[in-house]
C-alpha positions as CSV (number, residue, x, y, z in Angstrom):
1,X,-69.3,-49.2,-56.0
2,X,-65.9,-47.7,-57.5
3,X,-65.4,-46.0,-54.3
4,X,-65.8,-49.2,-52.5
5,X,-63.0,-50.9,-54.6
6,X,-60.8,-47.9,-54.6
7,X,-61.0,-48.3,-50.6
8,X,-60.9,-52.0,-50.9
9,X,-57.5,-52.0,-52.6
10,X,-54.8,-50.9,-50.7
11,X,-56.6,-53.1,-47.6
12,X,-56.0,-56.1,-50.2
13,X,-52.7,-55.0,-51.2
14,X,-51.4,-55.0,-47.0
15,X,-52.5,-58.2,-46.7
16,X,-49.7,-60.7,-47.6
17,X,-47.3,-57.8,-45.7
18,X,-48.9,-58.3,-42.5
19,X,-48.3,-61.9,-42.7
20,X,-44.4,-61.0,-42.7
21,X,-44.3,-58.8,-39.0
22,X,-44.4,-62.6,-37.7
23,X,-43.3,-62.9,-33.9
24,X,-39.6,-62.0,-33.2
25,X,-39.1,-65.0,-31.3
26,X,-38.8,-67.4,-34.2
27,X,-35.5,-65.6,-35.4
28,X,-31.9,-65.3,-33.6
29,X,-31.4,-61.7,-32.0
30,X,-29.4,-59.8,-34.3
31,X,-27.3,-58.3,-31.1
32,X,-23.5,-59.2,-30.5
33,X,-22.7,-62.3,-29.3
34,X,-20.1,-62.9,-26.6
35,X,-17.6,-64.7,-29.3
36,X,-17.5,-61.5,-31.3
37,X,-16.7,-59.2,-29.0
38,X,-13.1,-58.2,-29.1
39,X,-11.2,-58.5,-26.1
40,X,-7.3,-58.6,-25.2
41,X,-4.4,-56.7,-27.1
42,X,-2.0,-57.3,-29.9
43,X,1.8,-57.3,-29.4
44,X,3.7,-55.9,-32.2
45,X,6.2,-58.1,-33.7
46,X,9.6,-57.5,-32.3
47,X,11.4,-55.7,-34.6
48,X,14.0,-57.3,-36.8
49,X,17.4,-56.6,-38.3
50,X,17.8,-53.5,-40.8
51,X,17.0,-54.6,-43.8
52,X,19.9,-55.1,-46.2
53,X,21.0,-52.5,-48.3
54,X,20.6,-53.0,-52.2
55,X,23.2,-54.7,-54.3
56,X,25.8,-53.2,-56.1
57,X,25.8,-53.4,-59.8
58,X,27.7,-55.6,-61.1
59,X,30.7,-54.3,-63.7
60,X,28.6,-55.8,-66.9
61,X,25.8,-53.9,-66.2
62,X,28.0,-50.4,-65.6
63,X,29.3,-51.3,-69.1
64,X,25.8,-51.6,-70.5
65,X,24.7,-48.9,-69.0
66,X,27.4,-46.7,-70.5
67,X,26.8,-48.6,-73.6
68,X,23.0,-47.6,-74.0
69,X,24.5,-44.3,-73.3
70,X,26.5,-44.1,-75.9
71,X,24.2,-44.9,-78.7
72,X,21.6,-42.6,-77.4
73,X,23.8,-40.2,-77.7
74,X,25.0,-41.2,-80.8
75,X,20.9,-41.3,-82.5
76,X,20.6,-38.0,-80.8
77,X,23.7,-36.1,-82.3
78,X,22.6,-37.7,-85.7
79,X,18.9,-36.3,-85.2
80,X,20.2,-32.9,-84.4
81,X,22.3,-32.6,-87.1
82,X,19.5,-33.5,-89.5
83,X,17.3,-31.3,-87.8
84,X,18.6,-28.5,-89.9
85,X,18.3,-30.5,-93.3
86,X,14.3,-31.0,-92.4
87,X,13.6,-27.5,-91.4
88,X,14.7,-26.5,-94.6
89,X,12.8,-28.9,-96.6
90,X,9.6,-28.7,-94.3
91,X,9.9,-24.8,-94.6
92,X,9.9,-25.2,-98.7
93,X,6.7,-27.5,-98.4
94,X,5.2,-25.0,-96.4
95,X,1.5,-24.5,-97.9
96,X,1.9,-27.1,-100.6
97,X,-0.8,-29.8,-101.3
98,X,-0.5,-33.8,-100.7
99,X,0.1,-34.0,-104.4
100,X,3.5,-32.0,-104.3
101,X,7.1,-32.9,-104.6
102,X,7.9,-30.8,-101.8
103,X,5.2,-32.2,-99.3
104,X,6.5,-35.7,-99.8
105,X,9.8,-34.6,-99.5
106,X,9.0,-32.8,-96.3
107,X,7.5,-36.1,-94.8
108,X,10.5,-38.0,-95.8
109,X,12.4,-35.6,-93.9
110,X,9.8,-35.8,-90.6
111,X,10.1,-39.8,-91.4
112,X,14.1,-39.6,-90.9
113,X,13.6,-37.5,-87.4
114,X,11.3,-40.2,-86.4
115,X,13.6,-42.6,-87.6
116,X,16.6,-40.9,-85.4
117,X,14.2,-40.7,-82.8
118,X,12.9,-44.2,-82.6
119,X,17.0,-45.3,-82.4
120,X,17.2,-43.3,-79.2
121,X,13.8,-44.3,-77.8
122,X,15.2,-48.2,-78.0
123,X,17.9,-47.1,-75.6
124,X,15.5,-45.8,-73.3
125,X,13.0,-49.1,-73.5
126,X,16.4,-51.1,-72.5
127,X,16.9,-48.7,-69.7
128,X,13.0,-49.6,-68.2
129,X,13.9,-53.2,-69.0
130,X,17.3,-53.0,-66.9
131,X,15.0,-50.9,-63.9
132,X,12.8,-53.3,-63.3
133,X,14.9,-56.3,-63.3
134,X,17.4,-54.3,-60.8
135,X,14.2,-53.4,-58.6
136,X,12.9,-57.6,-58.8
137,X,16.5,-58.2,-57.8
138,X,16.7,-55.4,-54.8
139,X,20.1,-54.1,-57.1
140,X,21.1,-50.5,-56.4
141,X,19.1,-48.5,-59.3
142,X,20.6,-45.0,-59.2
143,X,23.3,-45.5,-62.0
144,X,20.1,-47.0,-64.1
145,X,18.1,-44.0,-63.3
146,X,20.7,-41.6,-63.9
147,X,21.1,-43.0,-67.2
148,X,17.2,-43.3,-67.8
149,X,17.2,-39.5,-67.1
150,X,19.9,-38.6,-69.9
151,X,18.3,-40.7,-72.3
152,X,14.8,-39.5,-71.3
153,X,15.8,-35.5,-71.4
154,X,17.2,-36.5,-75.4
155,X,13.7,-37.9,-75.7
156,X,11.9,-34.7,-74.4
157,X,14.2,-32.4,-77.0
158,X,13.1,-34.7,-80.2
159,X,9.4,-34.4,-79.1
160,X,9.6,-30.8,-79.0
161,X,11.6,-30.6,-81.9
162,X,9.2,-33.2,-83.9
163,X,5.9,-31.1,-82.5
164,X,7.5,-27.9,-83.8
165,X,7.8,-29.1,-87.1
166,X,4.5,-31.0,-87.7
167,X,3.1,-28.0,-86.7
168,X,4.7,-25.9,-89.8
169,X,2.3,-27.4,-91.9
């Protein structure tokens, strides 16, 4: 008798599919219809004027730009010349606990780098500003990126310099 309705099941269990191989003729054919077959060629668009060239910047924004310049360079000579003053103080901290005069001082000194640094990252931020509004306004952007550059390279040297000395302790 178990054998019987071990046989019995899979019969049972076929069933309901049969009833879904109904006759083909009560669908649509799947095959391509004469509307969607693609026929005839595209013509390329005649071509139009050159496009214009970018705009030149204007004299405001040459004087920003030298500007931005100026006081990057400016946070940058004042990092590097207390670059020096930190080494020192980080080098005497060297090894000391959390709970010493010297480590505090030594953060103070990593705080004024940042401090320095931050001045001549603010430059750089108005730089990116400055791109993007010359590239919404199709403006000539090489001044802006040669600036963005300068600034960017005084960037790269505080980073290095503020990696090396987080890493003395």
């Amino acid at each position: 008798m178990k054998q019987a309705l071990i046989r019995l099941v899979p019969l049972v269990l076929a069933a309901p599919l049969a009833a879904c191989a109904g006759g083909s003729a009560d669908y649509p054919s799947l095959a391509i219809r004469d509307a969607e077959r693609v026929e005839g060629t595209f013509e390329p668009a005649p071509a139009t004027e050159a496009p214009a060239p970018p705009a030149v910047p204007s004299a405001d924004l040459l004087q920003r730009l030298s500007q931005l310049r100026t006081e990057a360079a400016s946070a940058h000579r004042a990092f590097t010349q207390a670059v020096p003053g930190a080494r020192r103080t980080i080098e005497a901290a060297r090894g000391a606990g959390v709970e010493t005069n010297s480590w505090a001082a030594a953060q103070v000194a990593l705080a004024d780098l940042d401090s320095h640094r931050s001045r001549t990252a603010v430059a750089l931020g108005d730089l990116d500003l400055i791109f993007a509004d010359a590239t919404l306004a199709f403006e000539l952007r090489e001044p802006i990126a040669d600036a963005h550059g300068q600034v960017a390279d005084m960037i790269a040297q505080e980073d290095a310099i503020l990696a090396e000395l987080r890493g003395a302790f």
